[in-house]
Gaussian input, Z-matrix of N, CA and C with variables (Angstrom, degrees):
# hf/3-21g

backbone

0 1
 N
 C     1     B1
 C     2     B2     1     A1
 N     3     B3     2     A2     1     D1
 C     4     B4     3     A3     2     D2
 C     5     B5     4     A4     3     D3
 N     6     B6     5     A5     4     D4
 C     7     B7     6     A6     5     D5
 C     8     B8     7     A7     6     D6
 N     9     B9     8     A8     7     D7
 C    10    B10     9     A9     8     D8
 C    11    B11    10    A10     9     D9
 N    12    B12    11    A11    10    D10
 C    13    B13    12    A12    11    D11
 C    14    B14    13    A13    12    D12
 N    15    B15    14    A14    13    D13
 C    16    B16    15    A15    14    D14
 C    17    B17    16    A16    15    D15
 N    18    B18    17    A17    16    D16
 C    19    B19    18    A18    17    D17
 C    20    B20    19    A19    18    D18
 N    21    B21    20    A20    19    D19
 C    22    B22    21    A21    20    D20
 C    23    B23    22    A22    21    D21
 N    24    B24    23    A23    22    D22
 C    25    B25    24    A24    23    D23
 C    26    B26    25    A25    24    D24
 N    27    B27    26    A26    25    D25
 C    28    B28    27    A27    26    D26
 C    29    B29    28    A28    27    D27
 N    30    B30    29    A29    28    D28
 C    31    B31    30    A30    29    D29
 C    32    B32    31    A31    30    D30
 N    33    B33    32    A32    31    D31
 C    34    B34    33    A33    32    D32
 C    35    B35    34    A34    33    D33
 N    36    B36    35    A35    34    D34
 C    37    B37    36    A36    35    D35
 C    38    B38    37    A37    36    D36
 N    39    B39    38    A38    37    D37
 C    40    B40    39    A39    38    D38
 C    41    B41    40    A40    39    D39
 N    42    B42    41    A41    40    D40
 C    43    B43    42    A42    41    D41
 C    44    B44    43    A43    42    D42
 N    45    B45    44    A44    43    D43
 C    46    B46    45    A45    44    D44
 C    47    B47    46    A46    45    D45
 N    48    B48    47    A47    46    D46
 C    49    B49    48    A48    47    D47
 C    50    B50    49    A49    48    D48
 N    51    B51    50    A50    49    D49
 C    52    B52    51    A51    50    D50
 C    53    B53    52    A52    51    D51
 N    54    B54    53    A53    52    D52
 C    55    B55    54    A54    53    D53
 C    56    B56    55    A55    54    D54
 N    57    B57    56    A56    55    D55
 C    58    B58    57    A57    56    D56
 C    59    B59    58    A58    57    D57
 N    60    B60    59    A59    58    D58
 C    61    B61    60    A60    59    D59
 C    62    B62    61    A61    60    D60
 N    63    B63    62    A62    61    D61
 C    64    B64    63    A63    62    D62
 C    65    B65    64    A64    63    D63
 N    66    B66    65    A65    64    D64
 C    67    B67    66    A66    65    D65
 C    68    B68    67    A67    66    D66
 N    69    B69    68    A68    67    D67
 C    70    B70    69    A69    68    D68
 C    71    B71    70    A70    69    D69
 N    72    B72    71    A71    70    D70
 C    73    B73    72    A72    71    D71
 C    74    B74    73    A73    72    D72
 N    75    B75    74    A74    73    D73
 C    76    B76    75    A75    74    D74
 C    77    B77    76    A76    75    D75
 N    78    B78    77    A77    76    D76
 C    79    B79    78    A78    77    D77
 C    80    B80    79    A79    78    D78
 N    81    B81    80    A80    79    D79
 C    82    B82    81    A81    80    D80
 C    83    B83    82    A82    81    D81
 N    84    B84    83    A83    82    D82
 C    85    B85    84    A84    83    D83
 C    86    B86    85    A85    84    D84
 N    87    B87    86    A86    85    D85
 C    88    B88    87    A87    86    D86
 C    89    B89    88    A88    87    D87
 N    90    B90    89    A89    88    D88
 C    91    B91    90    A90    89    D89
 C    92    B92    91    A91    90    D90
 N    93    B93    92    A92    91    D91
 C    94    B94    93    A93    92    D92
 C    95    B95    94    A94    93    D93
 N    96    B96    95    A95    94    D94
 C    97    B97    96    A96    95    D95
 C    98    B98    97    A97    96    D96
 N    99    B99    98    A98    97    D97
 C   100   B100    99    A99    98    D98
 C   101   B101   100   A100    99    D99
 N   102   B102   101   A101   100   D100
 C   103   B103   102   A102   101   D101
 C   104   B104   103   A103   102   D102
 N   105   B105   104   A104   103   D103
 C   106   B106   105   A105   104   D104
 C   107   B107   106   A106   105   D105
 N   108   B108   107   A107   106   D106
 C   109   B109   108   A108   107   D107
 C   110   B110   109   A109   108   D108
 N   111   B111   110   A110   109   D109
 C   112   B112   111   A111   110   D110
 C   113   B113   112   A112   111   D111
 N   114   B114   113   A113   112   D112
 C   115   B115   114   A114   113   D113
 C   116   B116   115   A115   114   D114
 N   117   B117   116   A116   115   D115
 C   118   B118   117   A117   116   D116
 C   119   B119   118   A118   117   D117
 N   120   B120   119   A119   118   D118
 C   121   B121   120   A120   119   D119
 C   122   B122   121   A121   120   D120
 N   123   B123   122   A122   121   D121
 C   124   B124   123   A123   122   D122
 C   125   B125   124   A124   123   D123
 N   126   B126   125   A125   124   D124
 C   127   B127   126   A126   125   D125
 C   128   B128   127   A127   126   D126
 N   129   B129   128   A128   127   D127
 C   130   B130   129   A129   128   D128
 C   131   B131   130   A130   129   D129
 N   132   B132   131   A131   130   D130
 C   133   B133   132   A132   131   D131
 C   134   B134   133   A133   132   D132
 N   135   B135   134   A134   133   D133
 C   136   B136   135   A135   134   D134
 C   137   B137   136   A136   135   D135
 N   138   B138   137   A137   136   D136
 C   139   B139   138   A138   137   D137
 C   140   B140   139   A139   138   D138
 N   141   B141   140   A140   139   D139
 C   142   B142   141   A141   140   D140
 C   143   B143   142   A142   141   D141
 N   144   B144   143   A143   142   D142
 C   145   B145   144   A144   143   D143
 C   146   B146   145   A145   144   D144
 N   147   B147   146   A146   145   D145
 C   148   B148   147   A147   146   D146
 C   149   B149   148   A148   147   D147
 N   150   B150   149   A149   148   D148
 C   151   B151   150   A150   149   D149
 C   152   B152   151   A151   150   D150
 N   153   B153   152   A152   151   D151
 C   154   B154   153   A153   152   D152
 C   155   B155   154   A154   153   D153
 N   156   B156   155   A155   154   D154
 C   157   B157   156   A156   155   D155
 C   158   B158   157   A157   156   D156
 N   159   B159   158   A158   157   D157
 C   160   B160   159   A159   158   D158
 C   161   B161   160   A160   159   D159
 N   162   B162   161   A161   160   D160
 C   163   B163   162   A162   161   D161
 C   164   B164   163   A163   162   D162
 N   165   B165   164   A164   163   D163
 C   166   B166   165   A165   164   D164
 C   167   B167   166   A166   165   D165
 N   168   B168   167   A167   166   D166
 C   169   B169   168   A168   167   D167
 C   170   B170   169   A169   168   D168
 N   171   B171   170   A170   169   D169
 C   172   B172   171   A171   170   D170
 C   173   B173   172   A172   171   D171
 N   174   B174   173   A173   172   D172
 C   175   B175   174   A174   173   D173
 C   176   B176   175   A175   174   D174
 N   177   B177   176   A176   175   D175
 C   178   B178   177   A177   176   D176
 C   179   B179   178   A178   177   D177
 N   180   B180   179   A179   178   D178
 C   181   B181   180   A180   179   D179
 C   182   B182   181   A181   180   D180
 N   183   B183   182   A182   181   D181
 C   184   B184   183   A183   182   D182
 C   185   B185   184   A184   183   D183
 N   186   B186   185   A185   184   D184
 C   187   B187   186   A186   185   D185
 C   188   B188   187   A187   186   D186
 N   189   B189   188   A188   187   D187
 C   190   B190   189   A189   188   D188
 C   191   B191   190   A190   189   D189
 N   192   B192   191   A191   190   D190
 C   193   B193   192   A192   191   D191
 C   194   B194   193   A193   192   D192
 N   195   B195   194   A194   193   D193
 C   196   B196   195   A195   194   D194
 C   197   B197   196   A196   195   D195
 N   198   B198   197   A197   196   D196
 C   199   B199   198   A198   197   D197
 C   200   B200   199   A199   198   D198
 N   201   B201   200   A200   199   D199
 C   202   B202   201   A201   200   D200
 C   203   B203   202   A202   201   D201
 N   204   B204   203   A203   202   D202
 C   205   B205   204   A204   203   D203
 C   206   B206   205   A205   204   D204
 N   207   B207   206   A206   205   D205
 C   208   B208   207   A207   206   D206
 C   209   B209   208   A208   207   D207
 N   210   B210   209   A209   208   D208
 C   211   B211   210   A210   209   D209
 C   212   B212   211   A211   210   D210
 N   213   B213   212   A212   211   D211
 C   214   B214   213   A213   212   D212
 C   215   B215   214   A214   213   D213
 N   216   B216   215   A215   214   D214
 C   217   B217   216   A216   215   D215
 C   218   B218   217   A217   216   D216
 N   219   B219   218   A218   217   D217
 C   220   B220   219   A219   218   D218
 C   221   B221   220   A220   219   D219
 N   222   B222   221   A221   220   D220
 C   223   B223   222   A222   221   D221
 C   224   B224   223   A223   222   D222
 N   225   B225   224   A224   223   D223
 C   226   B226   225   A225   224   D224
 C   227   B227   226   A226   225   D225
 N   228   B228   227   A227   226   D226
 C   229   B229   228   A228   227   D227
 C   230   B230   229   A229   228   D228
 N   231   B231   230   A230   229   D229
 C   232   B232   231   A231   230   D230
 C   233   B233   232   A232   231   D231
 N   234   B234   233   A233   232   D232
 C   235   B235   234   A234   233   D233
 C   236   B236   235   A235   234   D234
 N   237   B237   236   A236   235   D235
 C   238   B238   237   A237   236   D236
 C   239   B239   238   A238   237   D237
 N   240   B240   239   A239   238   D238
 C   241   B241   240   A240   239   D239
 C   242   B242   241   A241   240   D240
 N   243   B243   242   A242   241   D241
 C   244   B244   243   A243   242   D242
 C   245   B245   244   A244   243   D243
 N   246   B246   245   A245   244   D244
 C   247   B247   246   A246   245   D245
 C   248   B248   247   A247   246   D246
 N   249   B249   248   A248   247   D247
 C   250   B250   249   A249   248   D248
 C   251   B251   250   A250   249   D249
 N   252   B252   251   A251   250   D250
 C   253   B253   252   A252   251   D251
 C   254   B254   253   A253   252   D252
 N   255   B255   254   A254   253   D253
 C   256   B256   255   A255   254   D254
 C   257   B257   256   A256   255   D255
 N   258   B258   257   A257   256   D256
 C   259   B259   258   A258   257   D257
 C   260   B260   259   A259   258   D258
 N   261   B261   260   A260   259   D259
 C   262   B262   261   A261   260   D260
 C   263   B263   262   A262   261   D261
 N   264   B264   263   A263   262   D262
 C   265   B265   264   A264   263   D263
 C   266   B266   265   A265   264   D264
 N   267   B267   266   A266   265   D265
 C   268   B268   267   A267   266   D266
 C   269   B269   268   A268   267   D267
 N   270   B270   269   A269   268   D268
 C   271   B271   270   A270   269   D269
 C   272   B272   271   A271   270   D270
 N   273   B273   272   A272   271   D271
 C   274   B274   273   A273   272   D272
 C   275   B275   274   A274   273   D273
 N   276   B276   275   A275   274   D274
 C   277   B277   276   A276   275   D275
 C   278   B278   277   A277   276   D276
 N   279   B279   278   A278   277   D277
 C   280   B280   279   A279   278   D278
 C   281   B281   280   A280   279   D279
 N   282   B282   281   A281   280   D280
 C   283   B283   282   A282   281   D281
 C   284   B284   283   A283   282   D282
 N   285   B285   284   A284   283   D283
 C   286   B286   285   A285   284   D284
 C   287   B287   286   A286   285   D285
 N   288   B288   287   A287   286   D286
 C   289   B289   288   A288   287   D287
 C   290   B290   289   A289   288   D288
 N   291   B291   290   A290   289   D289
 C   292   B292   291   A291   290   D290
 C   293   B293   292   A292   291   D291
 N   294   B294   293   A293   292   D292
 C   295   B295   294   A294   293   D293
 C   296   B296   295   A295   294   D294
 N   297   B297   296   A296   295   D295
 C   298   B298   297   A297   296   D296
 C   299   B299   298   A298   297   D297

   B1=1.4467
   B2=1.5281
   B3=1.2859
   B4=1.7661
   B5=1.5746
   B6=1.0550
   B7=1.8524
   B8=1.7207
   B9=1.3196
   B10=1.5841
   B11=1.8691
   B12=1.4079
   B13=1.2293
   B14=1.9985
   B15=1.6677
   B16=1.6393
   B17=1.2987
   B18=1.6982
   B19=1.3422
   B20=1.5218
   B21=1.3015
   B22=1.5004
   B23=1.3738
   B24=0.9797
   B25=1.4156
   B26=1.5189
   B27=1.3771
   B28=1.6638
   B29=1.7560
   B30=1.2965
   B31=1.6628
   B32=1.2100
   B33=1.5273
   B34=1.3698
   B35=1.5697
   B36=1.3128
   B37=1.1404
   B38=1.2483
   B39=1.6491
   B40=1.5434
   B41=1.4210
   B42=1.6239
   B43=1.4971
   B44=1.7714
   B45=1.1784
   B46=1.7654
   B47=0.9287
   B48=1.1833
   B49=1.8595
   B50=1.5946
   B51=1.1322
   B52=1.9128
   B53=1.8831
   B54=1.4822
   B55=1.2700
   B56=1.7085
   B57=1.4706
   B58=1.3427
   B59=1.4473
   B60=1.0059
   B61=1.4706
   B62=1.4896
   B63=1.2215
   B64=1.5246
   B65=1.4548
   B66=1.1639
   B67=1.7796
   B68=1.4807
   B69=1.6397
   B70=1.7003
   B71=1.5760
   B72=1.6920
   B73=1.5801
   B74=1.6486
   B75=1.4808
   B76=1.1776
   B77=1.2917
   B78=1.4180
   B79=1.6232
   B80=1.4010
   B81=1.5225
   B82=1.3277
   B83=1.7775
   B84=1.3942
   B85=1.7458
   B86=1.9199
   B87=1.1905
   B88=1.7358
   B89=1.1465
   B90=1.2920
   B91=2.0697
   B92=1.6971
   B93=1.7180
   B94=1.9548
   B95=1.0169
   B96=2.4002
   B97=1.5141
   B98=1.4853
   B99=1.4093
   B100=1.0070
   B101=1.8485
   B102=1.5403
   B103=0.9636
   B104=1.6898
   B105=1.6046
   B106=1.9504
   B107=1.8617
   B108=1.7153
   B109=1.4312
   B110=1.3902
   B111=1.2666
   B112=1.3485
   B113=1.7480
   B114=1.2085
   B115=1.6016
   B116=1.3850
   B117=0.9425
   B118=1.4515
   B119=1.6053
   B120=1.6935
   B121=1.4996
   B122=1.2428
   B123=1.2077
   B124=1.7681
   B125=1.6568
   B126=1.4963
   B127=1.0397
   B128=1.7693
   B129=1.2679
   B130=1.4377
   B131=1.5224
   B132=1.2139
   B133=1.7655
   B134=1.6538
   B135=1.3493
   B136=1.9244
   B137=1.4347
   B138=1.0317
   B139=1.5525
   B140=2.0185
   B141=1.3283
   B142=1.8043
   B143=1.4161
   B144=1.3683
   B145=1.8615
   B146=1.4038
   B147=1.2330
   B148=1.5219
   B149=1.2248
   B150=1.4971
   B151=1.5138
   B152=1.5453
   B153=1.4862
   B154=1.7434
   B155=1.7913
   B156=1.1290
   B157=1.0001
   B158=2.2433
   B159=1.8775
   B160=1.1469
   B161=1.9180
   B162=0.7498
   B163=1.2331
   B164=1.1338
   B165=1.3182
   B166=1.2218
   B167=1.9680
   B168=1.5574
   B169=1.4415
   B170=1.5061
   B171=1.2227
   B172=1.8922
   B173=1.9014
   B174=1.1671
   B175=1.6177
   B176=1.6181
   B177=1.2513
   B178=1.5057
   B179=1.5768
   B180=1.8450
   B181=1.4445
   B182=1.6694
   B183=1.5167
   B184=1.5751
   B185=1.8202
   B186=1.3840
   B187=1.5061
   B188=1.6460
   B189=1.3694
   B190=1.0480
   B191=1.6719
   B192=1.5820
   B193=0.9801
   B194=1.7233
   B195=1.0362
   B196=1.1543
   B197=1.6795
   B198=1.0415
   B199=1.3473
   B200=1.7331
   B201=1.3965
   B202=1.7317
   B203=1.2420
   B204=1.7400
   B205=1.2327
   B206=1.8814
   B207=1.3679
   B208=1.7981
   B209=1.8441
   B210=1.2619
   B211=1.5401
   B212=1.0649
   B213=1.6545
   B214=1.7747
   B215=1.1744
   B216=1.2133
   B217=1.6257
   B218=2.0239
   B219=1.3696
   B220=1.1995
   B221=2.2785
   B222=1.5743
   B223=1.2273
   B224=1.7151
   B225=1.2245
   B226=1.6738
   B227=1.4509
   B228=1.4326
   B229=1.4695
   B230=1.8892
   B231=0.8223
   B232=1.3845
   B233=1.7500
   B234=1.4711
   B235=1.2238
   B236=1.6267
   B237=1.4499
   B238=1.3956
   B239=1.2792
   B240=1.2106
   B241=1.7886
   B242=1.5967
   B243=1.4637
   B244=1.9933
   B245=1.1814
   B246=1.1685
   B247=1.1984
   B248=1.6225
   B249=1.8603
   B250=1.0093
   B251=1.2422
   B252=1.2773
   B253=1.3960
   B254=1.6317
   B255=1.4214
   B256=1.6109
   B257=1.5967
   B258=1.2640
   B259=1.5826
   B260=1.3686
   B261=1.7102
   B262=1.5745
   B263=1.3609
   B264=1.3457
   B265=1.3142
   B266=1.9447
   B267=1.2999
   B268=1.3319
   B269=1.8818
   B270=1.1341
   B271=1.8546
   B272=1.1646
   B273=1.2203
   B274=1.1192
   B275=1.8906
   B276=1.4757
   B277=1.9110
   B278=1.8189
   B279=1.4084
   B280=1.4528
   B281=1.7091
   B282=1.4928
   B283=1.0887
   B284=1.9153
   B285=1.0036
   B286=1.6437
   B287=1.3915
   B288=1.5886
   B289=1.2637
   B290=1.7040
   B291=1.5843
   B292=1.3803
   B293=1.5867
   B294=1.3057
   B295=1.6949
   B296=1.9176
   B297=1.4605
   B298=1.6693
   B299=1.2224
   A1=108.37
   A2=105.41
   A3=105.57
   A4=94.68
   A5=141.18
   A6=147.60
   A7=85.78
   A8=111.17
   A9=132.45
   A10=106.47
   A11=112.10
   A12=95.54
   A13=109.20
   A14=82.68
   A15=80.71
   A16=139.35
   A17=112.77
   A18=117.81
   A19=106.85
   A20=102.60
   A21=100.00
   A22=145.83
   A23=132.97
   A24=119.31
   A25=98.85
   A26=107.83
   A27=123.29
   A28=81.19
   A29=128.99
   A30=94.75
   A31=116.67
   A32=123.74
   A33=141.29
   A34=106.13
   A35=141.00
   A36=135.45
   A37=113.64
   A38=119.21
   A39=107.34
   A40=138.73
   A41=98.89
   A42=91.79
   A43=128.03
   A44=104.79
   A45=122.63
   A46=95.51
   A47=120.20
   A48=129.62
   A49=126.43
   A50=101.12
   A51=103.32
   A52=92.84
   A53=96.23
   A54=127.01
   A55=82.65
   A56=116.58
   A57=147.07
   A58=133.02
   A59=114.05
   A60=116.88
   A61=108.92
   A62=137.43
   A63=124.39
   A64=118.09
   A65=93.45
   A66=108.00
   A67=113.31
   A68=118.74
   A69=125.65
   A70=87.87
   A71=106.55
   A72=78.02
   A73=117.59
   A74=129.32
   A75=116.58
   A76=106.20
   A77=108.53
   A78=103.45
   A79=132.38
   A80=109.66
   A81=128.87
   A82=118.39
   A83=119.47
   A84=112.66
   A85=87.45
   A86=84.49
   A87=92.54
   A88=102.66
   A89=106.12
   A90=112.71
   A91=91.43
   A92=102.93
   A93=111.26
   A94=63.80
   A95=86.70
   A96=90.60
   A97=133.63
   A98=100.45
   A99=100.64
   A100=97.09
   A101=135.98
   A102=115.67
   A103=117.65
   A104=103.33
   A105=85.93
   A106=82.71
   A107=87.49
   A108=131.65
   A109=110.14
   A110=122.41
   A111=135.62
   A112=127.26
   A113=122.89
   A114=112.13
   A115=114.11
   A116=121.79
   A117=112.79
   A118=155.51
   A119=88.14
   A120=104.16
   A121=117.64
   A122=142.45
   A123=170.13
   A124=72.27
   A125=102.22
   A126=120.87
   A127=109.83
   A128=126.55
   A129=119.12
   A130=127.65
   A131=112.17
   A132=118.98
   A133=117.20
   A134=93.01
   A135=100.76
   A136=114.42
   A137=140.37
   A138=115.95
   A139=93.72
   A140=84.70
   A141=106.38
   A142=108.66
   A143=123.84
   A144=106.65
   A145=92.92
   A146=149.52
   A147=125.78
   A148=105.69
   A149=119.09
   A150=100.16
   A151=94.36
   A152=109.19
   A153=112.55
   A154=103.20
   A155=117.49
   A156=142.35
   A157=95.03
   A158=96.37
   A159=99.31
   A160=92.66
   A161=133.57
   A162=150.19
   A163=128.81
   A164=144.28
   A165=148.21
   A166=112.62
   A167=125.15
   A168=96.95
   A169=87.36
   A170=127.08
   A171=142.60
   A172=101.04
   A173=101.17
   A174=88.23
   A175=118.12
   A176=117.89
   A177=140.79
   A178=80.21
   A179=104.23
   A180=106.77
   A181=87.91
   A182=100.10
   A183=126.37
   A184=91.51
   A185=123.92
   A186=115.14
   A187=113.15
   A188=110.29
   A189=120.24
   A190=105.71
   A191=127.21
   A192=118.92
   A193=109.05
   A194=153.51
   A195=139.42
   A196=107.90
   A197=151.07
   A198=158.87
   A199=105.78
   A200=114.98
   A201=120.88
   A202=107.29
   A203=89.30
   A204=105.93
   A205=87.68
   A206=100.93
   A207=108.44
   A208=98.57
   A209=131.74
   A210=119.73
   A211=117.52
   A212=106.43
   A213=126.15
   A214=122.31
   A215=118.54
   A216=123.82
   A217=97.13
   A218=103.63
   A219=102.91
   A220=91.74
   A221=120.99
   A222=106.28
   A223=87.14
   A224=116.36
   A225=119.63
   A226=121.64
   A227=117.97
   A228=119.20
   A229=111.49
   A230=98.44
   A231=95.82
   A232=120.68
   A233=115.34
   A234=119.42
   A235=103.65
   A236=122.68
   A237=117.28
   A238=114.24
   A239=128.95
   A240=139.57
   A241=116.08
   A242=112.65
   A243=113.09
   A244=100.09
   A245=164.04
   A246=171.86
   A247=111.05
   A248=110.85
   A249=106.76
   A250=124.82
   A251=142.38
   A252=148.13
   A253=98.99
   A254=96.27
   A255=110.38
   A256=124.90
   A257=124.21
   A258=133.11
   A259=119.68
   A260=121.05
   A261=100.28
   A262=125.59
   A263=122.01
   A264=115.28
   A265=87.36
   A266=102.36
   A267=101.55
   A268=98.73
   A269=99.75
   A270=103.91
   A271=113.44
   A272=133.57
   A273=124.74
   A274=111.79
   A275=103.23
   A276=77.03
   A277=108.63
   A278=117.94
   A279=117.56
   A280=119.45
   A281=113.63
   A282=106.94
   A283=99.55
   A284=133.77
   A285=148.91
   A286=92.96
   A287=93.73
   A288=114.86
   A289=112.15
   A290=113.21
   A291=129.24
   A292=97.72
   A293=113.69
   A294=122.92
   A295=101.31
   A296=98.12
   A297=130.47
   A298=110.27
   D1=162.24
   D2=-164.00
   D3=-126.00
   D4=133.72
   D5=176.60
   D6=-88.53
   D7=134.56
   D8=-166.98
   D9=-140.42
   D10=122.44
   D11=-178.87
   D12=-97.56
   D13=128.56
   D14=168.36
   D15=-129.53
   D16=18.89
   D17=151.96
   D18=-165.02
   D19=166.19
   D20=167.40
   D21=-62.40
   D22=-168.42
   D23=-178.19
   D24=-96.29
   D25=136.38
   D26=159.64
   D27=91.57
   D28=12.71
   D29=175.47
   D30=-109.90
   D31=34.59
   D32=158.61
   D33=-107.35
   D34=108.88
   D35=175.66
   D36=-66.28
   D37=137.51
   D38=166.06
   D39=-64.26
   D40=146.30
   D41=-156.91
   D42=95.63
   D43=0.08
   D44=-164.24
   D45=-134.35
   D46=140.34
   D47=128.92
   D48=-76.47
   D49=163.50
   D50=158.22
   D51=-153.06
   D52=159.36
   D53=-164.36
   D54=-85.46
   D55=165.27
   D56=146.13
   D57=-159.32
   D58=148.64
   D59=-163.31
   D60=-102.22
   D61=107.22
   D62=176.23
   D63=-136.41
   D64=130.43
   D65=-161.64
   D66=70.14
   D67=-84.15
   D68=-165.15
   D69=-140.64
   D70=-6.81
   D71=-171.26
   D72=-110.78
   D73=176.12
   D74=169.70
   D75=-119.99
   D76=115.92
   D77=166.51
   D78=-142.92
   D79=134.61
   D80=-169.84
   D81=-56.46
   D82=120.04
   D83=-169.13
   D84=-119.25
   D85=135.04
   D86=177.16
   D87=-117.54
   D88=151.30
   D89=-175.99
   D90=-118.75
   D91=96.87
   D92=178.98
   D93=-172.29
   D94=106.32
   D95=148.00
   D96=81.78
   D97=-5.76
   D98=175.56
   D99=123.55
   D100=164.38
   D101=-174.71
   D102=-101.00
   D103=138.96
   D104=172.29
   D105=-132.65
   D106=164.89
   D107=-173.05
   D108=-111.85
   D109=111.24
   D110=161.49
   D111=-118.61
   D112=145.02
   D113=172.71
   D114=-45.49
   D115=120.28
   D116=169.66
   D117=-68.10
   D118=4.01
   D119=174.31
   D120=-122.43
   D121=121.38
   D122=-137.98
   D123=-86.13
   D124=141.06
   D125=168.89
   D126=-82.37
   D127=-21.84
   D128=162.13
   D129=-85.86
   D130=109.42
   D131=-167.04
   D132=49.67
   D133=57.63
   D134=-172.05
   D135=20.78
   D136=57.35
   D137=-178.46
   D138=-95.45
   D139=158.16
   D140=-176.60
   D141=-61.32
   D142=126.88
   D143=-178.77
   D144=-109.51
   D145=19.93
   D146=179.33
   D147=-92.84
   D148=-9.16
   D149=-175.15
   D150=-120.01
   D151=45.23
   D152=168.15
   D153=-95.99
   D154=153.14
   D155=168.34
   D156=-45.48
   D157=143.95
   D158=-167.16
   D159=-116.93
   D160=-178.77
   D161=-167.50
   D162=-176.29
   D163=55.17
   D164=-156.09
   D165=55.43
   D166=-101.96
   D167=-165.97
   D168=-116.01
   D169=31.25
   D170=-163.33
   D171=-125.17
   D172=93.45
   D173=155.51
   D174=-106.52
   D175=150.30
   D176=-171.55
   D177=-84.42
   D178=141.90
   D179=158.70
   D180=-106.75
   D181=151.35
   D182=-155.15
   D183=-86.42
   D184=-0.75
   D185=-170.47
   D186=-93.65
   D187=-31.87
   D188=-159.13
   D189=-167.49
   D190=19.01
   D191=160.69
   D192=69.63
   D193=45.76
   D194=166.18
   D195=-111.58
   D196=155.49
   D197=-94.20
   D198=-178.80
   D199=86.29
   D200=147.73
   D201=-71.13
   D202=-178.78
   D203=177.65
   D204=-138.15
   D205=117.70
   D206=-169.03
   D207=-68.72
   D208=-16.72
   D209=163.35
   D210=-55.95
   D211=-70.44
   D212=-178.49
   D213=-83.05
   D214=-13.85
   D215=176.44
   D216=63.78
   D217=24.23
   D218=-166.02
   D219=-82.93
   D220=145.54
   D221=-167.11
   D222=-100.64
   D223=133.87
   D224=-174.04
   D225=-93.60
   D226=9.78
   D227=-175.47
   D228=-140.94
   D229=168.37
   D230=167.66
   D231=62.73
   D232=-69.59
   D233=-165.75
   D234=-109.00
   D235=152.36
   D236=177.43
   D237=-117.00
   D238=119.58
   D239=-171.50
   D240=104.45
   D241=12.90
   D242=-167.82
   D243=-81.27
   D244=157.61
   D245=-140.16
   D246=144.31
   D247=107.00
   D248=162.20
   D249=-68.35
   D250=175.55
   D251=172.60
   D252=-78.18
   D253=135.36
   D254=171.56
   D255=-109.26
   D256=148.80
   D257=174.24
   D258=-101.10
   D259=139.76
   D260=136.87
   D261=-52.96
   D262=173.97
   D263=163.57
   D264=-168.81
   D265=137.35
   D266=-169.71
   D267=-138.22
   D268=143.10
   D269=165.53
   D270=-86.91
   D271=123.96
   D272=165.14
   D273=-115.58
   D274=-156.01
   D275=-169.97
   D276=-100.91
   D277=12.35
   D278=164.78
   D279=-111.26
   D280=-1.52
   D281=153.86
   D282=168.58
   D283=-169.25
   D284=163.59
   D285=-86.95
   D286=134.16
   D287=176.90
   D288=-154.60
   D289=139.20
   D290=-145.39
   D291=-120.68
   D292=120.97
   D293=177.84
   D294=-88.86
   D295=105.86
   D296=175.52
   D297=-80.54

């Protein structure tokens, strides 16, 4: 795996995600707690989850309501075994950076 920098520091608000695209992939970095890395598209009708509502370590994707967990990328409702793919993602002091 390769550590990739993809934004600066403080430009994820806490409590928020934002989407990024790196290499082929898209993945969602949430600032709760510290930062975690998840794929960024809901396995039901791709909708975008970084800009879903956060809830402690559970964000809602905003398309259709279904429920991660931004540590495990584990999906908590509905389906049993979905698990998006998860990242490091670490701050360091020239910007956040995500192990690809």
């Amino acid at each position: 795996m390769v550590w990739k920098k993809v934004a600066e520091k403080d430009s994820i608000a806490v409590g928020k995600g934002r989407e990024f695209r790196i290499d082929d992939k898209k993945i969602a970095i949430f600032n709760q707690n510290g930062y975690h890395g998840i794929d960024a598209i809901c396995v039901h009708q791709d909708g975008h989850i970084a800009p879903g509502k956060l809830e402690g370590d559970i964000v809602e994707c905003p398309l259709h309501f279904w429920h991660y967990n931004i540590k495990t990328g584990k999906l908590m409702d509905y389906l049993k075994d979905v698990t998006l793919q998860t990242y490091k993602v670490e701050s360091r002091n020239d910007g956040i950076y995500v192990d690809v």
